[in-house]
C-alpha positions in Angstrom: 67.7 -33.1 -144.9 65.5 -34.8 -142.2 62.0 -34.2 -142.3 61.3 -31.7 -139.5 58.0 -33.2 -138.5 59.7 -36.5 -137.8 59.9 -38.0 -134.5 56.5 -35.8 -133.3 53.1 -37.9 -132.8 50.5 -36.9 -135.0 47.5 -35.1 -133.0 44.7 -37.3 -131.7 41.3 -36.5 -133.2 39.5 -34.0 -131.8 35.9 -35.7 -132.2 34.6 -38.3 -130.1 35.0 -41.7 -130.4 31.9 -43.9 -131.6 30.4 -46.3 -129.5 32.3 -44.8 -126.5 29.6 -46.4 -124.0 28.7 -49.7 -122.9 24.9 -51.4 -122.4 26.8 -52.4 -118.7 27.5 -49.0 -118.0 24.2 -47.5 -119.2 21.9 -50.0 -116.5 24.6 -49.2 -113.7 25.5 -45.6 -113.9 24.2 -43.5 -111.2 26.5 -40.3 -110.8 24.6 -37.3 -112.5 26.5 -35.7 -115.5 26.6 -36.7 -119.3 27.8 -39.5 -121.2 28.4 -39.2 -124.6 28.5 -41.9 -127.5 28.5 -41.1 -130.8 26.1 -39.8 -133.9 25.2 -36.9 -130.7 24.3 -39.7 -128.6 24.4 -38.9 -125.2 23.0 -40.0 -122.2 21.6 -37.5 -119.3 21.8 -39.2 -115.6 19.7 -36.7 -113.3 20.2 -35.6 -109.7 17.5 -38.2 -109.3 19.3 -41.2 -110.4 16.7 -41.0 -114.0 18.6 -41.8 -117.2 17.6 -40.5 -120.5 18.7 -40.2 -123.8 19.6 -37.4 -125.9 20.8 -36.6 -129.6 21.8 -33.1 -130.3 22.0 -33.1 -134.0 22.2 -29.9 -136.5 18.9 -29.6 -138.3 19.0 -27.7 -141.5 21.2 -25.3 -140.0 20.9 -25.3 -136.6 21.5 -27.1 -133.6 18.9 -29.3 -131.7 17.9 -31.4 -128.9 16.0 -34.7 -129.5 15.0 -36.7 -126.3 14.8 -40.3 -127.5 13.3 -41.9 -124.3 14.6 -43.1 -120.8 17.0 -45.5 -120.9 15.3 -48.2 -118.9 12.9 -48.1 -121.9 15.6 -47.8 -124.9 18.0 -50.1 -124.8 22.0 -48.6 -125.9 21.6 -50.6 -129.5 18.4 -48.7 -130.0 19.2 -45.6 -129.3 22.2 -46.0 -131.3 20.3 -47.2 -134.2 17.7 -44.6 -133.8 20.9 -41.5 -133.8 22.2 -42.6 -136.2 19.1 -42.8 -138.6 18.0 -39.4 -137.3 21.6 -38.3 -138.5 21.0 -39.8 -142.0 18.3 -37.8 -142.3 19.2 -34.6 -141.1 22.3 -34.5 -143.6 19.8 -35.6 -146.7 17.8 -32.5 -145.3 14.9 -34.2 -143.9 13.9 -32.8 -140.3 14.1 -35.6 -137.8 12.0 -34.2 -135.1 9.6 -33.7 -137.1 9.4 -37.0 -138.5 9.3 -38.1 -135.0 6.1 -36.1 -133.6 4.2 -37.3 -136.7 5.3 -40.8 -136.4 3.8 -40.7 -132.9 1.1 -38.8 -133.5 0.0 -41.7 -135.5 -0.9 -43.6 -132.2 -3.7 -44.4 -131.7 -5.7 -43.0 -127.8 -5.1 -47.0 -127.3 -1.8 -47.3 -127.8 -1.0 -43.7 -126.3 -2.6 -44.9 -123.4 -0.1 -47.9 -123.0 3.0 -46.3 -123.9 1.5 -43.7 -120.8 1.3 -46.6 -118.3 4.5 -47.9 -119.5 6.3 -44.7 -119.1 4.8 -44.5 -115.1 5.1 -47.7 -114.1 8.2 -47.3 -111.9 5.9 -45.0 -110.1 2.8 -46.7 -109.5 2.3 -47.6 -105.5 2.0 -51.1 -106.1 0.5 -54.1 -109.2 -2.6 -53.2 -108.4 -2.8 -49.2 -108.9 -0.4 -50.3 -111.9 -3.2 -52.7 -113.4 -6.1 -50.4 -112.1 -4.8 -47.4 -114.7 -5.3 -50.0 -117.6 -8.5 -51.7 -116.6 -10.6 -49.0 -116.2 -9.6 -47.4 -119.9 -10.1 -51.0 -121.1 -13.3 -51.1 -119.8 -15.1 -47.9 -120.5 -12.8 -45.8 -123.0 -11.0 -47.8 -125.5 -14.4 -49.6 -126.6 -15.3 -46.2 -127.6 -12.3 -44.2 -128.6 -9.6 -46.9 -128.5 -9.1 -46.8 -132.2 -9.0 -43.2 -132.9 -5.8 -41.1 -133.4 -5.1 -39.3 -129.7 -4.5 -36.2 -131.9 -8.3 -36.9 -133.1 -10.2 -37.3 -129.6 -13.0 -35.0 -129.2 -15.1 -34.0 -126.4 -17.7 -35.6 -127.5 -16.1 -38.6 -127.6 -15.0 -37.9 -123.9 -18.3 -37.3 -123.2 -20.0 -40.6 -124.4 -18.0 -42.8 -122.7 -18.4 -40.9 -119.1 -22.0 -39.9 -119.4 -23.5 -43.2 -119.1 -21.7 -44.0 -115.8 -21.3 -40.1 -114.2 -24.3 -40.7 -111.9 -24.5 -44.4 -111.8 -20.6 -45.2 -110.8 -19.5 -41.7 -109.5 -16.0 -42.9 -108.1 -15.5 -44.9 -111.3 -16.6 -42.2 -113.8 -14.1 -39.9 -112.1 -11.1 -42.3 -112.2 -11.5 -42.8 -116.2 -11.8 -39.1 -117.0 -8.7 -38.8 -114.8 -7.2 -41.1 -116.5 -7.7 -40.1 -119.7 -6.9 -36.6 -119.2 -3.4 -38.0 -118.1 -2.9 -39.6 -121.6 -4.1 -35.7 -122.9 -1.6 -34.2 -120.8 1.4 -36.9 -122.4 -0.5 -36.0 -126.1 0.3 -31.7 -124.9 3.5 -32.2 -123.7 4.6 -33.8 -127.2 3.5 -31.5 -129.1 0.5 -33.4 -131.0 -2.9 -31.8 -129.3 -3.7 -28.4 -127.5 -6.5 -29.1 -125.7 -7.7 -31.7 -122.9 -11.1 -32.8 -123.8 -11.0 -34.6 -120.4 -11.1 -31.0 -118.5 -12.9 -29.2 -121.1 -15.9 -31.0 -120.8 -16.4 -29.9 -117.2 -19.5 -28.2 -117.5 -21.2 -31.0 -119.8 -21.7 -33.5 -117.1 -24.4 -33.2 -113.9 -22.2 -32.6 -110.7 -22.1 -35.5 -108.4 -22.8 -33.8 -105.5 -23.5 -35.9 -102.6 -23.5 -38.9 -104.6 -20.1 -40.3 -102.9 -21.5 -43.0 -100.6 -19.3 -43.0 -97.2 -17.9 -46.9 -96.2 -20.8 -48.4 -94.4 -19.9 -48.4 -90.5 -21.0 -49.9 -86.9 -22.2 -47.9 -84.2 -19.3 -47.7 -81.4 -21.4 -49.3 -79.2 -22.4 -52.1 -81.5 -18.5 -53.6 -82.0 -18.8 -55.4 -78.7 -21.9 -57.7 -80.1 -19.8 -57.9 -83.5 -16.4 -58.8 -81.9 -18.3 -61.5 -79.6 -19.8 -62.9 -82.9 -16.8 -62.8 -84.4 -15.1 -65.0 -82.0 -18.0 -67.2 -81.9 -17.9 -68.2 -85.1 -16.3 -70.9 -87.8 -14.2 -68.8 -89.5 -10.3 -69.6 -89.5 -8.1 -68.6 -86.8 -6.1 -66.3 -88.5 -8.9 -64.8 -90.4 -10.6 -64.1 -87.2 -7.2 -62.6 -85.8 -6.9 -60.5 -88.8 -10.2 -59.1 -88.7 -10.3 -58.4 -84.7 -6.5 -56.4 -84.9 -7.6 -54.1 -88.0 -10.5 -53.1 -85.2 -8.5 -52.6 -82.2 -6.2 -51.1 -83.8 -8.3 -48.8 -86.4 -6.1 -49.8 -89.2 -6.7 -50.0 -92.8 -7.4 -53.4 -93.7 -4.2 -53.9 -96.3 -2.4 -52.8 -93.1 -3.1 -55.4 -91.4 -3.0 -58.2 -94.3 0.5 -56.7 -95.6 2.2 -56.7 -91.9 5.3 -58.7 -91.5 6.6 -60.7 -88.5 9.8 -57.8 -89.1 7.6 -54.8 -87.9 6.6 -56.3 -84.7 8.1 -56.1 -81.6 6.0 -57.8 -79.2 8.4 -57.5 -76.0 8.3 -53.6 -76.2 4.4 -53.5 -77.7 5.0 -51.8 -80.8 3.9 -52.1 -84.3 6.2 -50.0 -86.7 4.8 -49.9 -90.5 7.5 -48.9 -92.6 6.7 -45.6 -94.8 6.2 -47.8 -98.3 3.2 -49.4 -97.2 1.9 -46.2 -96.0 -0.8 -44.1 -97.4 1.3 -41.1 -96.2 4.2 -42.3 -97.6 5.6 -41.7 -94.3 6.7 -44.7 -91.4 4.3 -44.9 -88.8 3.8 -46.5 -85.1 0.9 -48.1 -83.9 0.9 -48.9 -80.2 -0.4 -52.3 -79.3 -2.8 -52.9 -76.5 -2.7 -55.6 -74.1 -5.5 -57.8 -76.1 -3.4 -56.4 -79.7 -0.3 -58.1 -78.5 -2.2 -61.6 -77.6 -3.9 -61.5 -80.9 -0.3 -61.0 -82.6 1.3 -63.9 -80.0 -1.4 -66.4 -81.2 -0.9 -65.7 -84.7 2.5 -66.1 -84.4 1.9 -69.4 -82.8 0.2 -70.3 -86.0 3.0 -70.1 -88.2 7.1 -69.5 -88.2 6.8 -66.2 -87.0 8.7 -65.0 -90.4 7.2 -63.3 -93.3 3.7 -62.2 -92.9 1.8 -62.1 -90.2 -1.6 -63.2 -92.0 -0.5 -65.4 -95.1 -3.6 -66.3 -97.2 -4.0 -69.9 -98.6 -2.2 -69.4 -101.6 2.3 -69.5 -100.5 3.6 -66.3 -100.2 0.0 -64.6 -100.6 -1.1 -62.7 -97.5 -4.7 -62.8 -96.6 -7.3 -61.1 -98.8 -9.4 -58.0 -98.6 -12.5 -60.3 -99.7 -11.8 -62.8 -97.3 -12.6 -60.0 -94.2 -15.1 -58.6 -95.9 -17.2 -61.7 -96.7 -17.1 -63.0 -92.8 -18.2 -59.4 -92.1 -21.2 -59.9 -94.3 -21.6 -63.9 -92.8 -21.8 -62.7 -89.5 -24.9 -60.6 -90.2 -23.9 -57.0 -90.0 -24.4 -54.8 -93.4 -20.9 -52.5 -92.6 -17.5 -52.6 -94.2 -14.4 -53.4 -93.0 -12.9 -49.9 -93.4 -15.8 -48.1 -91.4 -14.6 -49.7 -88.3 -12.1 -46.7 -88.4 -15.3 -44.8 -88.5 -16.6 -46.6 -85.3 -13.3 -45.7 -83.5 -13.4 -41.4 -84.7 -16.6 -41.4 -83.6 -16.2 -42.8 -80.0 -13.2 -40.6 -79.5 -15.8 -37.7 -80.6 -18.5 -38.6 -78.6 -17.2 -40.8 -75.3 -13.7 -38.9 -74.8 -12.3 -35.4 -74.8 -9.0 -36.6 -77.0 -7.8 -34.2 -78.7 -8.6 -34.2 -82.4 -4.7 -34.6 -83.7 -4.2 -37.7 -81.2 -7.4 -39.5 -82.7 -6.5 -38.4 -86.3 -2.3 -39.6 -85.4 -4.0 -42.9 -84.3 -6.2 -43.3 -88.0 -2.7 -42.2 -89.8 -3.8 -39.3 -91.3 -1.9 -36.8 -92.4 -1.9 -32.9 -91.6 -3.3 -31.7 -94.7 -2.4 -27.7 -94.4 1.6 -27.4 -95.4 2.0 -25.0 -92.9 0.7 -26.4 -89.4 2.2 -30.0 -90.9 5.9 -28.3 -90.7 5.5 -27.8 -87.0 3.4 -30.9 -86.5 6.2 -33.3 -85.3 5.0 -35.2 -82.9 3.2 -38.8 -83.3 1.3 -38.6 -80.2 2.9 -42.2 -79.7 2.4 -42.5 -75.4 -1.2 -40.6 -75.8 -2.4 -42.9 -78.4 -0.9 -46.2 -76.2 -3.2 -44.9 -73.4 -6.3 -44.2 -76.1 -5.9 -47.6 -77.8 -6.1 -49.4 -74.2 -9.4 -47.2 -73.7 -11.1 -48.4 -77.5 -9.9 -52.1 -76.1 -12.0 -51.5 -72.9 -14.9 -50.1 -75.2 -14.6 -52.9 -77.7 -14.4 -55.8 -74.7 -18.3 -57.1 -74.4 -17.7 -58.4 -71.2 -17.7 -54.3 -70.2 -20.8 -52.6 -71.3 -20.5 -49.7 -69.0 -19.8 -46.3 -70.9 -16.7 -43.9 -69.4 -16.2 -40.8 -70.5 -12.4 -40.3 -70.6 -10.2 -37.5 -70.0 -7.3 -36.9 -72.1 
């Protein structure tokens, strides 16, 4: 008798195969659903494009999630090796999540502290905010508290490292606690602290008050007698450019030192900054005066007229804040370069009758109230052209009549 079963293909397995993904497919993968692997390996791509990866494992009965880290940080081999370790476990009857929020809650504030900045560096603005976060903690806290357990910081510990510079460097002090309240806030969400020390030591420190110095700036009328010594003096060409555009055009100084040949458009008179290199995070245009546009001609006579506008000495390095700030200082006038954006709000304020959202469009601020900035569309861009020619007329020394302007 033939064997009835003969001739018919065994059924295939009904779990998933091991090692199902690839490393190539985990750094490229962008289309949001689940992948899975193997051991409960799986990874999570978000609506966002984020990857992460997840183990659902059965612990002592019942089923669980363990989030093993983003996948830009944990590499396919270790997240396999850590699933399938975690699986070992589980089946012996050990409790693997466990084991993981007292492994880490053997870090140190230190080492919390770095895994933190690790974790947000795709999101800081740029190096410098990136290195900022660290240098401050280095600094001031970990001398202090670097070494104890981040489940084991106290407020007094808090306290002694903010006390001593609270009055003395107001803006600093209130950076570190910041910052160490975001390394509390990681320590919460994982499970190894209640509290935030950072926050609950709010009524232990003096307030500040009015100790937040404003940027140092030039009376209106004075930028004339600056911008005539400015031009007068030694200083290199394109430092002197620099320096003269961030005032005619009340810019931020890194506005001006960041710019690229590839935002300019000289022919129609129009300076686009793209949003990234925005404090608003949104793109903005600055219209260029008659004497912006010569500044920006000559400068690009200086060079290829390719990459940035205002390199510094070192290739590839724009121009430095220090290097505007020290001929400021050379010249003989006690201001900063940012409070020439003072200087300009203040002679729309006093010598016109703009309108406060033009002069606040040309500064690039933002509407702060949710509400008025969803019907806030406009960029003011042909009232601010005419306003910028006026602040050229105001800042030109060979003018030293006052108009009052209409707007």
């Amino acid at each position: 008798m033939a064997d009835k079963n003969q001739g018919i293909e065994p059924k295939a397995p009904s779990k998933r195969p091991e090692k199902a993904l690839s490393a190539a497919f985990v750094r490229t993968v962008t289309k949001p659903g689940k992948y899975f692997d193997g051991h409960g390996l799986l990874l999570k791509v978000d609506l966002s494009g984020a990857r992460r990866w997840v183990q659902r494992i059965m612990i002592r009965g019942k089923r669980t999630e363990i989030g093993m880290g983003s996948a830009s940080l944990v590499s396919l081999a270790e997240a396999r090796e850590l699933a399938l370790a975690n699986r070992k476990l589980a089946r012996a009857g050990g409790d693997p999540l466990q084991a993981k929020r007292a492994s880490d809650a053997l870090l140190s504030f230190e080492e919390a502290a770095r895994k933190v900045h690790k974790i947000h560096e795709p999101t800081w603005r740029n190096p410098k905010h990136a290195a900022q976060f660290l240098s401050t903690l280095q600094t001031y806290t970990f001398p202090r508290m670097g070494k104890l357990k981040v489940s084991e910081v106290s407020t007094a510990d808090v306290l002694a490292v903010l006390q001593p510079i609270w009055l003395e460097k107001p803006e600093t002090a209130r950076r570190v606690r910041q910052r160490i309240g975001t390394v509390m806030k990681w320590a919460i969400a994982n499970g190894w602290r209640q509290d935030n020390p950072a926050e609950a030591i709010a009524q232990a420190l003096p307030k500040q008050g009015d100790m937040q110095q404003h940027r140092k700036s030039l009376p209106y009328d004075k930028v004339p007698e600056f911008l005539g010594a400015l031009k007068a003096s030694n200083a290199g060409t394109a430092t002197k450019l620099a320096l003269e555009l961030v005032i005619l055009t009340a810019s931020r100084s890194g506005e001006v030192r960041l710019a690229e040949w590839s935002e300019i458009d000289l022919a129609e008179a129009v300076w686009t900054r793209p949003a990234h290199r925005m404090k608003s995070k949104k793109e903005h245009r600055v219209p260029l005066s008659p004497r912006a546009v010569e500044l920006l001609a000559e400068a690009e006579n200086l060079g290829t007229g390719e990459g940035l506008v205002f390199p510094g000495t070192v290739h590839g390095k724009p121009l430095s804040d220090m290097t505007l700030s020290k001929l400021t200082k050379a010249l003989g006038f006690d201001v900063d370069v940012h409070g020439f954006r003072t200087s300009f709000k203040t002679w729309t304020q006093e010598r016109t009758n703009t309108a406060r959202d033009v002069s606040e469009a040309a500064l690039a601020h933002t509407v702060k109230d949710k509400a008025e900035a969803a019907y806030a569309r406009s960029d003011f861009f042909e009232k601010r052209r005419t306003l910028m020619g006026r602040w050229q007329v105001q800042c030109d020394s060979r003018n030293r009549s006052v108009v009052q302007f209409g707007q």
